[in-house]
N, CA and C atoms of all chains as a GROMACS GRO file, in nm:
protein
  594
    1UNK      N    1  10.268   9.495   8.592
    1UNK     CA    2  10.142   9.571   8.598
    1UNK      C    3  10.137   9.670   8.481
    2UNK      N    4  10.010   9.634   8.399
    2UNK     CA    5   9.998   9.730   8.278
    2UNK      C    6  10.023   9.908   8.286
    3UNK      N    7  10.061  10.006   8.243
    3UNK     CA    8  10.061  10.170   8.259
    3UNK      C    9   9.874  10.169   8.210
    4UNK      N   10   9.819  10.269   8.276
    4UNK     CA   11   9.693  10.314   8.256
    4UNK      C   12   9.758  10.460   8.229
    5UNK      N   13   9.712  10.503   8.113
    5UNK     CA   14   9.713  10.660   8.109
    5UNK      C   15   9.622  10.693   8.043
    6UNK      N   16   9.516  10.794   8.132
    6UNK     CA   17   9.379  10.834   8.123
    6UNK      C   18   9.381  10.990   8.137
    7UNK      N   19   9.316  11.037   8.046
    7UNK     CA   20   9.292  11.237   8.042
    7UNK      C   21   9.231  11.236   8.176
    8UNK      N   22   9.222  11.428   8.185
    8UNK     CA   23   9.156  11.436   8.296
    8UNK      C   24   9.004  11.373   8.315
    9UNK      N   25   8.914  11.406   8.160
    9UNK     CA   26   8.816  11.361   8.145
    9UNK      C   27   8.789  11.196   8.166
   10UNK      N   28   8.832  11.121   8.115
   10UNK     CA   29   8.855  11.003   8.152
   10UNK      C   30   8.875  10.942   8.266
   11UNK      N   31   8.984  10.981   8.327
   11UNK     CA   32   8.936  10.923   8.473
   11UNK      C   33   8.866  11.011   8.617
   12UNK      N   34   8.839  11.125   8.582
   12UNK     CA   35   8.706  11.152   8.656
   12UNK      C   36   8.593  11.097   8.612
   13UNK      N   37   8.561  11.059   8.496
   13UNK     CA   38   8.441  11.024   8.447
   13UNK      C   39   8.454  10.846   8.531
   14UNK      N   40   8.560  10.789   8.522
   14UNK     CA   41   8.612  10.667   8.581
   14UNK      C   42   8.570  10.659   8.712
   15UNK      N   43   8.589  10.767   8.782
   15UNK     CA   44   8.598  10.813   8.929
   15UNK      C   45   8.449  10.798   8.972
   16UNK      N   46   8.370  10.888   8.892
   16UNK     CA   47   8.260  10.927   8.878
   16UNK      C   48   8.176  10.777   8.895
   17UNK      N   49   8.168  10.748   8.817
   17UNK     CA   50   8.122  10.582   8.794
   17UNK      C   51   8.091  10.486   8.902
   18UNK      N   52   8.250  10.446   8.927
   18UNK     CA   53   8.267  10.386   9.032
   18UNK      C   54   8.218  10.384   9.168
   19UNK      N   55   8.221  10.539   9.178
   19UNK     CA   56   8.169  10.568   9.365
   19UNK      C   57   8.027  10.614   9.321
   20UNK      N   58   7.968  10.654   9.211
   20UNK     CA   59   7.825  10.608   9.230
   20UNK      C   60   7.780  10.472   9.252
   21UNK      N   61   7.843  10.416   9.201
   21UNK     CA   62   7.741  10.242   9.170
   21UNK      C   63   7.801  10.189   9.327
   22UNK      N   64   7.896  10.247   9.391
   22UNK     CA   65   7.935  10.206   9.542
   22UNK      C   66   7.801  10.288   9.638
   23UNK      N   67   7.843  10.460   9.630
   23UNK     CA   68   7.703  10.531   9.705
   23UNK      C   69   7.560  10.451   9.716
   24UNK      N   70   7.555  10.454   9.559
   24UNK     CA   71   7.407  10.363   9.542
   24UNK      C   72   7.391  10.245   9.603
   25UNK      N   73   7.470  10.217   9.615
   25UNK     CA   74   7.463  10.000   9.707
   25UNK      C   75   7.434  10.037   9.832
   26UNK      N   76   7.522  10.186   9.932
   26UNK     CA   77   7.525  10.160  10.042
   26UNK      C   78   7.446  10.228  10.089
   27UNK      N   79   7.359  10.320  10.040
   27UNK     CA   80   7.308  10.448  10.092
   27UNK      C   81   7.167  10.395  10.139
   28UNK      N   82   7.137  10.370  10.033
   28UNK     CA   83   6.956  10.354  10.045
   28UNK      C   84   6.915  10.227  10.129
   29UNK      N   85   6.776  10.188  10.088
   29UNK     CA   86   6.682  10.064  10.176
   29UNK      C   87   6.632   9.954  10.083
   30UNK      N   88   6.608  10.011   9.951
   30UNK     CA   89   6.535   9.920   9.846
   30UNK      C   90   6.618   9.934   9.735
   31UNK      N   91   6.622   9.828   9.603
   31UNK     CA   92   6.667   9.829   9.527
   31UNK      C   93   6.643   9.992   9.383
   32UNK      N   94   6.510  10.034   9.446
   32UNK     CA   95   6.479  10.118   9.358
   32UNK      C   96   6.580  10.236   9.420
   33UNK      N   97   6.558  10.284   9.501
   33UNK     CA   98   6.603  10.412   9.530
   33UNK      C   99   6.720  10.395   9.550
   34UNK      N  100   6.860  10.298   9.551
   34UNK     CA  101   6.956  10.259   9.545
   34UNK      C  102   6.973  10.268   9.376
   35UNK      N  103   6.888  10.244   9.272
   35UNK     CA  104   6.964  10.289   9.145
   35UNK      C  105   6.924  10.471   9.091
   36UNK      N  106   6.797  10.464   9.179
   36UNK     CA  107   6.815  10.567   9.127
   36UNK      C  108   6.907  10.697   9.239
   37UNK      N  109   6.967  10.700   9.317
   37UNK     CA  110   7.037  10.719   9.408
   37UNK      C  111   7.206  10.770   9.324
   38UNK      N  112   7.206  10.601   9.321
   38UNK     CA  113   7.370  10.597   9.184
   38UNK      C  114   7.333  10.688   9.067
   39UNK      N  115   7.222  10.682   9.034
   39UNK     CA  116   7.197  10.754   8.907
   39UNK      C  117   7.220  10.952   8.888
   40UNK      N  118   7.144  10.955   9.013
   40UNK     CA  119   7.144  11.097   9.070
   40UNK      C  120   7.287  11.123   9.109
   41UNK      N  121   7.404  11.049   9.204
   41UNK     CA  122   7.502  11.127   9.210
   41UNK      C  123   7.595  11.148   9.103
   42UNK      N  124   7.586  11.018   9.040
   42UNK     CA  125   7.653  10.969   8.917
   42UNK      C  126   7.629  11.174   8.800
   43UNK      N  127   7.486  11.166   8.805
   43UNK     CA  128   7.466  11.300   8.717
   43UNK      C  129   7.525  11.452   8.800
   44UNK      N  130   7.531  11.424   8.899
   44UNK     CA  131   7.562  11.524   8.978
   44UNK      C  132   7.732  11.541   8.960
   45UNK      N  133   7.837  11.426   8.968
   45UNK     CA  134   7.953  11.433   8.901
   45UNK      C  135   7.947  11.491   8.771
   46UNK      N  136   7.868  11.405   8.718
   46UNK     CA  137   7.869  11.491   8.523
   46UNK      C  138   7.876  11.636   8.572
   47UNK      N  139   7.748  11.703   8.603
   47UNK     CA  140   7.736  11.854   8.588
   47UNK      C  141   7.841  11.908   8.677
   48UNK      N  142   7.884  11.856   8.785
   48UNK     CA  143   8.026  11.953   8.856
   48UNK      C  144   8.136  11.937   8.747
   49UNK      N  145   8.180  11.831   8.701
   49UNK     CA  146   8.265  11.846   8.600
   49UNK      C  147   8.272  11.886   8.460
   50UNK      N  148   8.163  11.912   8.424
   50UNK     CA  149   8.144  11.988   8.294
   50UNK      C  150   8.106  12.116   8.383
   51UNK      N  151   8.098  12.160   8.454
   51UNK     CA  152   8.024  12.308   8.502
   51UNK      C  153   8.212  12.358   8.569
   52UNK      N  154   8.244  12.280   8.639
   52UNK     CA  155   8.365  12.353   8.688
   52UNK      C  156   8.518  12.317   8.572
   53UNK      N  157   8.476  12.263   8.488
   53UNK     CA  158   8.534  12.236   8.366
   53UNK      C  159   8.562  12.397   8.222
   54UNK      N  160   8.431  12.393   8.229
   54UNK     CA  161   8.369  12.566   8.169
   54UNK      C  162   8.441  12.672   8.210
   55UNK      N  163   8.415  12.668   8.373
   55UNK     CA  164   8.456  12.769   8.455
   55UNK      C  165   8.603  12.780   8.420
   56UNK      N  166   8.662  12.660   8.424
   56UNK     CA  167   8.835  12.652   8.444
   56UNK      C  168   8.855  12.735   8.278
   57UNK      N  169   8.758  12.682   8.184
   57UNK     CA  170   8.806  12.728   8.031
   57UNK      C  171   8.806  12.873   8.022
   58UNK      N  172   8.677  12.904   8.074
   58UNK     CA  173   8.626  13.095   8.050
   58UNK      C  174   8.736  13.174   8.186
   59UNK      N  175   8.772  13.103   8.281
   59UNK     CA  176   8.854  13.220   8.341
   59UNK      C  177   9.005  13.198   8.329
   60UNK      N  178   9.018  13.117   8.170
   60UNK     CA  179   9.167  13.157   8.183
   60UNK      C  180   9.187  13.232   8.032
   61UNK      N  181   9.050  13.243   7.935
   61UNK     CA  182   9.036  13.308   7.805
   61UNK      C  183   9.105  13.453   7.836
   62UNK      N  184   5.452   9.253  12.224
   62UNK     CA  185   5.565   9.336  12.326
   62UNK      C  186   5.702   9.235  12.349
   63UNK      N  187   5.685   9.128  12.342
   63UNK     CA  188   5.784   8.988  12.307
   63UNK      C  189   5.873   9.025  12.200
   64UNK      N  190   5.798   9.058  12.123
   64UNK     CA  191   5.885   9.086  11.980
   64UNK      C  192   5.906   9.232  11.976
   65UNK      N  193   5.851   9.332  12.041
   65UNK     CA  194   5.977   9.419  12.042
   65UNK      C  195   6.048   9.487  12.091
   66UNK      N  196   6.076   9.432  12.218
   66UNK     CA  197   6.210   9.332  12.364
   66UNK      C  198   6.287   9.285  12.262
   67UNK      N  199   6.248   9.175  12.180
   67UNK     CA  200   6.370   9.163  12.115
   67UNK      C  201   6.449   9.260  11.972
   68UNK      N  202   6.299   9.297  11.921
   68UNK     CA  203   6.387   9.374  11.859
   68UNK      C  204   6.507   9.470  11.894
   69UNK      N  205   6.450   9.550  12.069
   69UNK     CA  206   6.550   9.646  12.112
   69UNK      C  207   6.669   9.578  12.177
   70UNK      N  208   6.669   9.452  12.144
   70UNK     CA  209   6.745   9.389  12.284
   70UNK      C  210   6.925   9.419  12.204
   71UNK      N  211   7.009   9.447  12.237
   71UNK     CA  212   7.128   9.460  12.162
   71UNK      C  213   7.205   9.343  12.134
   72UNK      N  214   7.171   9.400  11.972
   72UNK     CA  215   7.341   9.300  11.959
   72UNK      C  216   7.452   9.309  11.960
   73UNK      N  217   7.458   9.146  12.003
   73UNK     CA  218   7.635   9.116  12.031
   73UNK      C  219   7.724   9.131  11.940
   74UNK      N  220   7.845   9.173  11.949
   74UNK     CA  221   7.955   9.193  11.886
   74UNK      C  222   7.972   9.085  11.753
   75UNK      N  223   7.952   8.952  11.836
   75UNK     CA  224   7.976   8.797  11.750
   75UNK      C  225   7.883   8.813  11.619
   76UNK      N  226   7.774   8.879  11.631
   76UNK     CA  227   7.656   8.926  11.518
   76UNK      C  228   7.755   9.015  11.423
   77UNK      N  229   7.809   9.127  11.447
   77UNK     CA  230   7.830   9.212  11.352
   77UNK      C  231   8.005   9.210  11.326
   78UNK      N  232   8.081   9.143  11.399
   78UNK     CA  233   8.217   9.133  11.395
   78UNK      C  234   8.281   9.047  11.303
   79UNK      N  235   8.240   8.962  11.300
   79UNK     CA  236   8.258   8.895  11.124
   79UNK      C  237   8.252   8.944  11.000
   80UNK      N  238   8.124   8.989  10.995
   80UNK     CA  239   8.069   9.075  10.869
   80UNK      C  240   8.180   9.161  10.845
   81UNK      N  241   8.224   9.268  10.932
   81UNK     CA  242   8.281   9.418  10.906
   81UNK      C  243   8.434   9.327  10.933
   82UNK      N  244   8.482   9.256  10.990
   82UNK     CA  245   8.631   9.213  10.961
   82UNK      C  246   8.622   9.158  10.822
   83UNK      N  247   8.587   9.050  10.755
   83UNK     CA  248   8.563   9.014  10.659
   83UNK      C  249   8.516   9.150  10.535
   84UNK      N  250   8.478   9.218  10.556
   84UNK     CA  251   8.435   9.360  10.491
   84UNK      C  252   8.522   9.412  10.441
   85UNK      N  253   8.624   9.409  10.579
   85UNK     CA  254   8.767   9.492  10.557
   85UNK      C  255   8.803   9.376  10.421
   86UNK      N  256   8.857   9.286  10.502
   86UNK     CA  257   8.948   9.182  10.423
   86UNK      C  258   8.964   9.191  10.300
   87UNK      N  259   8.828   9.170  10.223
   87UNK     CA  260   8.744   9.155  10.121
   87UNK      C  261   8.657   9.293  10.051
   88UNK      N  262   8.670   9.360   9.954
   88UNK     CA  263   8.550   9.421   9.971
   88UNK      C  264   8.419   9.394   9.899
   89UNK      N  265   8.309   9.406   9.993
   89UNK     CA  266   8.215   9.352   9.953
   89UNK      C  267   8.152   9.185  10.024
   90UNK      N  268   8.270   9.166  10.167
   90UNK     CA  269   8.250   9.026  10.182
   90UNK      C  270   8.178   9.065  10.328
   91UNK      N  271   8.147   9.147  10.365
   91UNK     CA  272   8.062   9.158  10.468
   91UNK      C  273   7.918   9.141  10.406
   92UNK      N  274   7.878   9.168  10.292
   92UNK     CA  275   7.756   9.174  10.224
   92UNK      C  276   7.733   8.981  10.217
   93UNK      N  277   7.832   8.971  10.114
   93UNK     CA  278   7.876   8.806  10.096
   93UNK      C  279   7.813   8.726  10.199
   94UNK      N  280   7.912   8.751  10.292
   94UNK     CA  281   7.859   8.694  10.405
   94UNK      C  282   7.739   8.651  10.484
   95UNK      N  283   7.664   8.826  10.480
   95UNK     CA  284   7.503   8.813  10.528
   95UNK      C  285   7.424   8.807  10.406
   96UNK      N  286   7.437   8.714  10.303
   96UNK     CA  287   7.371   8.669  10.192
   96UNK      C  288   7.322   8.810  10.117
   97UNK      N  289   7.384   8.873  10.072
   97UNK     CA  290   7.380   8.990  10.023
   97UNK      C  291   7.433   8.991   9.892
   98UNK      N  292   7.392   8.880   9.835
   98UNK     CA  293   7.502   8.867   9.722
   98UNK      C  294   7.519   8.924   9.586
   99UNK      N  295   7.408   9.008   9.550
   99UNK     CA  296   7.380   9.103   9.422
   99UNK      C  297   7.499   9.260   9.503
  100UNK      N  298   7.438   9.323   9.615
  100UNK     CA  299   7.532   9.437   9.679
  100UNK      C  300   7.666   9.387   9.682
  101UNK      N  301   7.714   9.270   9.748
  101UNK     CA  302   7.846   9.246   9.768
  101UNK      C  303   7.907   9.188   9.612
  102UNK      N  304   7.863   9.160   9.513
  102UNK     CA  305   7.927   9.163   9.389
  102UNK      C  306   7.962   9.296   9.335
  103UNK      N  307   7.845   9.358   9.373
  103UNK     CA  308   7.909   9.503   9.301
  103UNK      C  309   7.955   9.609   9.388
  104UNK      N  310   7.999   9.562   9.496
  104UNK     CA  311   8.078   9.661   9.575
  104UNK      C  312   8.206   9.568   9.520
  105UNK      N  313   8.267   9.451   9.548
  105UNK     CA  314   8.324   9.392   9.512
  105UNK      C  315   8.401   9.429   9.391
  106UNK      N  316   8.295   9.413   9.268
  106UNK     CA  317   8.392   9.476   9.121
  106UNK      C  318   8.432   9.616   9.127
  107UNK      N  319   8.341   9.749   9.155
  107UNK     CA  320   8.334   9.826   9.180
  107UNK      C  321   8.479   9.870   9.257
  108UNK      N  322   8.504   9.849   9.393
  108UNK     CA  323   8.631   9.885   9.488
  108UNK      C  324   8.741   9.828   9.439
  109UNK      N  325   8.744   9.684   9.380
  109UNK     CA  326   8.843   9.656   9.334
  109UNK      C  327   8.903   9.705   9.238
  110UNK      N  328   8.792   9.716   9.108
  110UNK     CA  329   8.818   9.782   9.016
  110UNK      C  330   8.880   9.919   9.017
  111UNK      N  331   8.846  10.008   9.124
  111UNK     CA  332   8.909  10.144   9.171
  111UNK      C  333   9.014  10.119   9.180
  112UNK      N  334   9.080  10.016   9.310
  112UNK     CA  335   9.207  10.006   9.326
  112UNK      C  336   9.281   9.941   9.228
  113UNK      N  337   9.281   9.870   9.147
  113UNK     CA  338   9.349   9.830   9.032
  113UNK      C  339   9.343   9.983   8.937
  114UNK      N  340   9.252  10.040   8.889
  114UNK     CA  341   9.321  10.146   8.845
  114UNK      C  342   9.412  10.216   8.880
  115UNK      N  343   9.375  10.268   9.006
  115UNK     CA  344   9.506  10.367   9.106
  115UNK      C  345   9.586  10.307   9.096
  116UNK      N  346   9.618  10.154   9.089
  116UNK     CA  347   9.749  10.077   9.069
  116UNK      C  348   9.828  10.124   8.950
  117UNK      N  349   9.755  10.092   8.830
  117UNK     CA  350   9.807  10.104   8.664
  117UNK      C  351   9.829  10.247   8.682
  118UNK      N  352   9.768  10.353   8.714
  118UNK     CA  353   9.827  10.492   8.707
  118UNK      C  354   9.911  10.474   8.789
  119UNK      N  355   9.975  10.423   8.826
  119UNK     CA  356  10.101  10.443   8.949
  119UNK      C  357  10.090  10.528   9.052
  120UNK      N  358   9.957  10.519   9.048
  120UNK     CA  359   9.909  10.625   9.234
  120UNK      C  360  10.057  10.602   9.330
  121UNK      N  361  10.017  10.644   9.435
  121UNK     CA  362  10.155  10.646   9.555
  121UNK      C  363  10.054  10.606   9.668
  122UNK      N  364  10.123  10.514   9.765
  122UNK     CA  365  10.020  10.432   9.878
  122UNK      C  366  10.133  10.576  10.029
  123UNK      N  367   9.988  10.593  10.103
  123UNK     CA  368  10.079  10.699  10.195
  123UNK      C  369  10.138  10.601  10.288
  124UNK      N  370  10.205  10.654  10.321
  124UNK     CA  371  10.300  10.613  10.503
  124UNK      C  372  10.292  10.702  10.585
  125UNK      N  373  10.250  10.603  10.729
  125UNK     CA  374  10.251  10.738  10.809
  125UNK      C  375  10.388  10.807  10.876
  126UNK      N  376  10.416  10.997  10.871
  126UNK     CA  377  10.479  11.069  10.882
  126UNK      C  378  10.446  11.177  10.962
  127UNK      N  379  10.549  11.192  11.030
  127UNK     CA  380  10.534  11.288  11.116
  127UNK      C  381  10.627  11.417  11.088
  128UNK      N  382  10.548  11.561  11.111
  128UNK     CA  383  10.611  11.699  11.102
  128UNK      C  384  10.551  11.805  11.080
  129UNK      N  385  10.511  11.886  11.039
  129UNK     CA  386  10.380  11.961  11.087
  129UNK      C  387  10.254  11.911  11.055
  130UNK      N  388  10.139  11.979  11.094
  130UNK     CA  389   9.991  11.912  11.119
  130UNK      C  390   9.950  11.859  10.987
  131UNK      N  391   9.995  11.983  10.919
  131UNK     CA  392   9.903  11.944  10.780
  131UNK      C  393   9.991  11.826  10.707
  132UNK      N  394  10.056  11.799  10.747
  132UNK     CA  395  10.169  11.675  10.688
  132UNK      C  396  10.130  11.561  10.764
  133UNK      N  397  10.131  11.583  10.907
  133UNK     CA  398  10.056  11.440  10.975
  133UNK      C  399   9.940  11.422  10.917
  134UNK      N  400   9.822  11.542  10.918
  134UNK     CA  401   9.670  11.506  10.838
  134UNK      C  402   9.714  11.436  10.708
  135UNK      N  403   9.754  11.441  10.604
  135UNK     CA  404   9.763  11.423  10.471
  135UNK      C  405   9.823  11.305  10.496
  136UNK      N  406   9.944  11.249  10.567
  136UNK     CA  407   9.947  11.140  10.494
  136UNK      C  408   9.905  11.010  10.632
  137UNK      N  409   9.877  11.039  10.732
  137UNK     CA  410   9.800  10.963  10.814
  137UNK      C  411   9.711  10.956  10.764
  138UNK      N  412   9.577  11.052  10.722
  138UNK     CA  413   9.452  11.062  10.662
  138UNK      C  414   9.451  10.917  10.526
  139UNK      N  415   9.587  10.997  10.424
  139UNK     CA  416   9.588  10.881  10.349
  139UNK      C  417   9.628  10.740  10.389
  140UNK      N  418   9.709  10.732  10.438
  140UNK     CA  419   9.756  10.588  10.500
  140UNK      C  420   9.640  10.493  10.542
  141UNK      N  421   9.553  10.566  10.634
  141UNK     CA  422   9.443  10.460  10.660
  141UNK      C  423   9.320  10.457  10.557
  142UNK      N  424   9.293  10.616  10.478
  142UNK     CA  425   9.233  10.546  10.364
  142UNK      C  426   9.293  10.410  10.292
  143UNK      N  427   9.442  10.413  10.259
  143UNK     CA  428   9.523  10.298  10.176
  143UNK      C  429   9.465  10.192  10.229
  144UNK      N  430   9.510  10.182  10.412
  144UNK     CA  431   9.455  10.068  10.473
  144UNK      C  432   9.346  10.011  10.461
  145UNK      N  433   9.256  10.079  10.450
  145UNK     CA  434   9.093  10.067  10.466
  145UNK      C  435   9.078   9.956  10.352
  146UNK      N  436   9.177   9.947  10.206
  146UNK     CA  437   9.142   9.846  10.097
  146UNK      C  438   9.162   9.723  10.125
  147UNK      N  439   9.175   9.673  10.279
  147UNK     CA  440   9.203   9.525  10.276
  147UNK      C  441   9.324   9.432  10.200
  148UNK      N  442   9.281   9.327  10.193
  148UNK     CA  443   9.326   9.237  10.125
  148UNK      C  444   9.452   9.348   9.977
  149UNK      N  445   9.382   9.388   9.909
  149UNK     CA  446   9.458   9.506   9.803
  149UNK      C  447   9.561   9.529   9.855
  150UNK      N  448   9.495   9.624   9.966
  150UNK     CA  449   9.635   9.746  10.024
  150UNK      C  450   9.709   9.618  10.065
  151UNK      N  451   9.734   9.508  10.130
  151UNK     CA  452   9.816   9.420  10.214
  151UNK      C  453   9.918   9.357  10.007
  152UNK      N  454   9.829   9.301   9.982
  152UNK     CA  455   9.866   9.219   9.877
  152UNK      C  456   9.973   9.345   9.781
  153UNK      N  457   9.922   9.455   9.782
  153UNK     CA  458  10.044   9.544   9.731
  153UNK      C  459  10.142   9.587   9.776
  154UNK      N  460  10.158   9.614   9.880
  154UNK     CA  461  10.228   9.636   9.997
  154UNK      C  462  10.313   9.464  10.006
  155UNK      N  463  10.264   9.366   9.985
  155UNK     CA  464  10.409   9.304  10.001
  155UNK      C  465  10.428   9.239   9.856
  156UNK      N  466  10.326   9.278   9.750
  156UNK     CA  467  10.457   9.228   9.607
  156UNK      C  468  10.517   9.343   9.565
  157UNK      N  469  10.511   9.439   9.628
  157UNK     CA  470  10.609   9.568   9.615
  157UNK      C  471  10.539   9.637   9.462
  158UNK      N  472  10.428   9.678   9.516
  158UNK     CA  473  10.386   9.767   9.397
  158UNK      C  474  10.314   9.875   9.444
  159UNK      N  475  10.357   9.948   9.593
  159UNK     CA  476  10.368  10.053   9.645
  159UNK      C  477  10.478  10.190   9.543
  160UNK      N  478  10.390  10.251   9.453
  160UNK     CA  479  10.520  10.309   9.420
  160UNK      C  480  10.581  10.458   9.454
  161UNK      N  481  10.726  10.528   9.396
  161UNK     CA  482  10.715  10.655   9.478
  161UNK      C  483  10.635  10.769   9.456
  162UNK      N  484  10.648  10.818   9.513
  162UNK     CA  485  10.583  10.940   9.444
  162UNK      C  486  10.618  11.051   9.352
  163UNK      N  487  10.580  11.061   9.211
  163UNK     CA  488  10.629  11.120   9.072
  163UNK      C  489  10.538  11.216   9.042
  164UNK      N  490  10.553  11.309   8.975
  164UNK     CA  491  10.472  11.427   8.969
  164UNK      C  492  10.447  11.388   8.833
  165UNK      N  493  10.246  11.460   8.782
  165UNK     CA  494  10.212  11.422   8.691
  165UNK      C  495  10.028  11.413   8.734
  166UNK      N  496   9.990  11.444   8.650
  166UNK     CA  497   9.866  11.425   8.646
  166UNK      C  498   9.801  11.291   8.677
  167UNK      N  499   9.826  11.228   8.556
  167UNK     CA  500   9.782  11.061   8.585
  167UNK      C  501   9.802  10.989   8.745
  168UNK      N  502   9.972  11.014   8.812
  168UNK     CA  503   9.961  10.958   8.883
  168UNK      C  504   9.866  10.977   9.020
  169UNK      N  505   9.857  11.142   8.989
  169UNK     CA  506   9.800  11.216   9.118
  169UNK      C  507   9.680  11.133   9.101
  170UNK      N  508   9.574  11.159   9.010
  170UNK     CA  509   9.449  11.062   8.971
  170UNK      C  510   9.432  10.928   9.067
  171UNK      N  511   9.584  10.850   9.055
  171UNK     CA  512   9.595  10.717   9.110
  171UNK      C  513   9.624  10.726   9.253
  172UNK      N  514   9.677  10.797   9.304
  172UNK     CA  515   9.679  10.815   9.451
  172UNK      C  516   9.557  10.840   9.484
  173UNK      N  517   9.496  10.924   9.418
  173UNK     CA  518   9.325  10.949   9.490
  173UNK      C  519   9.224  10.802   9.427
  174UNK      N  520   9.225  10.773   9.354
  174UNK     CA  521   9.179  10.625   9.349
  174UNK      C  522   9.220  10.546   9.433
  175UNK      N  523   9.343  10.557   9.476
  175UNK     CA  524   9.344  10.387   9.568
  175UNK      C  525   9.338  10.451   9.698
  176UNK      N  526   9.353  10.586   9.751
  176UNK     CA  527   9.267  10.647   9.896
  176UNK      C  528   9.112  10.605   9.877
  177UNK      N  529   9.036  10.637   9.740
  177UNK     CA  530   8.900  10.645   9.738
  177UNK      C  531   8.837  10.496   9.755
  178UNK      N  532   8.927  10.405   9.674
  178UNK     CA  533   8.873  10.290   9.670
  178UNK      C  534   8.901  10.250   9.881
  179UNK      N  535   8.962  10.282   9.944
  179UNK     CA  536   8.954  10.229  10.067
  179UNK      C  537   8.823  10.278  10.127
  180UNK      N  538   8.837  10.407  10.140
  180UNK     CA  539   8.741  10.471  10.196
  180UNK      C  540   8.585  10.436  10.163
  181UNK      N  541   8.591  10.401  10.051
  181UNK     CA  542   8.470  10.323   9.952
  181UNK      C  543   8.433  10.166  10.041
  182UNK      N  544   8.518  10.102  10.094
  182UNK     CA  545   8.563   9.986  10.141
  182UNK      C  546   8.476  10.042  10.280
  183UNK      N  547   8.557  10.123  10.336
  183UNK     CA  548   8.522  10.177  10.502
  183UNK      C  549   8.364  10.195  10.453
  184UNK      N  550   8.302  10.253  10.387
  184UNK     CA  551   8.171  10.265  10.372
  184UNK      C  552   8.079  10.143  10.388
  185UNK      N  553   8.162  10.074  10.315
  185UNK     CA  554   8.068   9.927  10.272
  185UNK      C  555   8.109   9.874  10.410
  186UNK      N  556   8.217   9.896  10.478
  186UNK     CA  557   8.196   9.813  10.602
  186UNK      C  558   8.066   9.873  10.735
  187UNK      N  559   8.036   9.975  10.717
  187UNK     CA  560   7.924  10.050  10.795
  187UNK      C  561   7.841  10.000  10.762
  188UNK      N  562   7.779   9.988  10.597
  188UNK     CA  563   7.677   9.925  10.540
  188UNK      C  564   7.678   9.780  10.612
  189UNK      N  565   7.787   9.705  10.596
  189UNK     CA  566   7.767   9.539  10.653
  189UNK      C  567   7.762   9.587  10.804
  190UNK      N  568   7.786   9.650  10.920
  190UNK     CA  569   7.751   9.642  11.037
  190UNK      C  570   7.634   9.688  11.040
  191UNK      N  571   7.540   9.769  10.954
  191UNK     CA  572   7.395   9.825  11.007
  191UNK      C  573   7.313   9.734  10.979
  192UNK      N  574   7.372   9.614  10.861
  192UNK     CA  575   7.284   9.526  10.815
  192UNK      C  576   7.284   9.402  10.912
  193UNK      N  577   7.441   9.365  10.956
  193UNK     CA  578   7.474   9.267  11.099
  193UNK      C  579   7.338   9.306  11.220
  194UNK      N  580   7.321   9.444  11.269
  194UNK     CA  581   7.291   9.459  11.360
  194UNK      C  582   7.138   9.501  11.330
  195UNK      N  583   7.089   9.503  11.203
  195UNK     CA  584   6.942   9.484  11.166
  195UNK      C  585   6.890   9.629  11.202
  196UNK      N  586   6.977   9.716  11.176
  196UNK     CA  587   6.897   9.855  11.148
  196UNK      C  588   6.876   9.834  10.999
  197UNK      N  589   6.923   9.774  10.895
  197UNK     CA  590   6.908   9.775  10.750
  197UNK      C  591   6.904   9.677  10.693
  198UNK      N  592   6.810   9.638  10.578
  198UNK     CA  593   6.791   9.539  10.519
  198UNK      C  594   6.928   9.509  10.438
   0.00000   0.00000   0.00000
């Protein structure tokens, strides 16, 4: 079995990905609101991890 | 009023018990199954794909342990997330690529990937029983 070695950024962004395009399949009723569903949590990972990313940088300056 | 007697009428186990065993097994094969076959491909690449990462980072698969609470929660909690990956969790678990547990960033990453990818699994199996039992398209 190959070694995967991924930054933090990298595999949250990995993380991120994945369990949107899963949320999105299982959540909704129609194909529309199922992508845009994935799309929305998918962005919602981005901004917690660049927002609590910041946070981690400015409170250890 | 014929038709919706039957709509309320309940279903049987035999309706939705395939789907969600097969769900487990497989992920994505409860979808498969009830001709779902665009959702169950990409739950499919999707969960698998999770757990093959957590693999290559050398995640750690839990066992269950007993000794104080927060030690039973954590690795019972994880254990049946592990379980929850079907077919994966079984197929790793006996070519021995359960590995120990090593401190490190990466691997921590991989332990929570192959918990997430189960739990991801347990989801999609709810999804295939609401769809078995026709609360959901």
């Amino acid at each position: 079995m190959p070694k995967m070695n991924l930054s933090h950024f990298e595999a949250a962004f990995l993380f991120s990905l994945l369990v949107s395009a899963v949320l999105g399949v299982v959540t909704k009723n129609n194909d529309r609101e199922r992508v845009q569903y994935g799309i929305y949590t998918f962005v919602c990972f981005m901004v917690a991890l660049f927002g609590i990313g910041w946070l981690m940088y400015l409170g250890h300056r | 009023m014929a038709k919706e007697e039957a709509q309320k009428e309940p279903v049987g186990i035999r309706a939705w018990a395939p789907a969600v065993a097969l769900g487990w097994l497989v992920p994505g094969g409860g979808h498969l199954l009830l001709k779902r076959t665009g959702r169950g491909v990409i739950l499919l690449v999707a969960i698998t794909a999770m757990f093959l990462c957590g693999l290559m980072m050398r995640g750690t698969m839990f066992t269950p342990q007993g000794d104080d609470l927060l030690t039973i929660l954590i690795n019972w909690g994880g254990w049946v997330g592990d379980a929850c990956g079907g077919i994966l969790y079984l197929m790793s678990i006996w070519l021995g690529y359960a590995q120990p547990d090593v401190a490190g960033h990466v691997h921590d990453y991989g332990t929570k990937f192959l918990v997430t990818a189960g739990l991801l699994n347990l989801l999609a199996m709810v999804d295939a029983f609401e769809i078995a039992r026709g609360r959901k398209s």
